[in-house]
N, C-alpha and C positions, 0 to 999 in steps of 0.2 A: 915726268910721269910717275917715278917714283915717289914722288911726294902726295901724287892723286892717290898711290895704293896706299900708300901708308896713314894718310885720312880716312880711307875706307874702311879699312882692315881695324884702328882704332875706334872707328862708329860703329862698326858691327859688335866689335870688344865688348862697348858701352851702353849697345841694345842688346848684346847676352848676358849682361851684367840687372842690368835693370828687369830682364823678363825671369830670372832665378828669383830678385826680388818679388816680381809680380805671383809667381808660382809660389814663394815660402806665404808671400798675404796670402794666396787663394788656398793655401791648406789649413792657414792659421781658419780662417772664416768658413771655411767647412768642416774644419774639427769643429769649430764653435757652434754653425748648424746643427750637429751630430750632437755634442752633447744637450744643447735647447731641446732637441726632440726626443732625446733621451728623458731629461727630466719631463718633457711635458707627455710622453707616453707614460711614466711611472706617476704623474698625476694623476692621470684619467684613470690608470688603476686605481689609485687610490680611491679617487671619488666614486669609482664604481662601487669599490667595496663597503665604504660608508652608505651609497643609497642602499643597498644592499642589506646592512646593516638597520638601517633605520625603517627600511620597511619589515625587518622582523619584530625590530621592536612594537611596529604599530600592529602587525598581526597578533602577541605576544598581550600588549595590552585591551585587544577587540577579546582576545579571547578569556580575558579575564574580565572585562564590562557587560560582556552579555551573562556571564550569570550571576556576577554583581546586581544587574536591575531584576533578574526572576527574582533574585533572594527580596530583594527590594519588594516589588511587587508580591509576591509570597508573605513577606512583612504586614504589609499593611491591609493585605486578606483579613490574616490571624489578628491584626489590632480591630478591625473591624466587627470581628466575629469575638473578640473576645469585648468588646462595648455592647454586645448583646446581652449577653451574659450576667454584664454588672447587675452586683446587689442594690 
């Protein structure tokens, strides 16, 4: 009987042995999680701040096209009016 414990007693050893492993993978792979969604949260900032960006610059350049074409438009009034005129 003593040799039944002492097979036990080594298998249990062997499955405490193996589940510290199992536990050192399941931190190594949730540190890993952690930092994946670390970096993919400080992407989505990122890109946030780039759309962000890119739409001032198109507000930026709308507000310099609209009186781009008045002048435009204004322009070709005064060419108009100044083909009247010719001698």
């Amino acid at each position: 009987m003593s040799d039944s414990v002492k097979q036990i007693v080594e298998s249990i050893l062997a499955i405490n042995k193996e589940m510290d492993v199992m536990t050192s993978y399941n931190k190594l792979i949730s540190e890993g999680i952690e930092s994946a969604s670390s970096v993919s949260e400080q992407t989505a900032a990122s890109v946030q701040e780039i759309a962000s960006s890119i739409d001032e610059h198109i507000k930026a350049i709308a507000d310099v096209a609209n009186p781009a074409e008045t002048l435009t438009e204004l322009n070709r009034d005064l060419i108009s009016l100044m083909h009247k005129y010719t001698l």
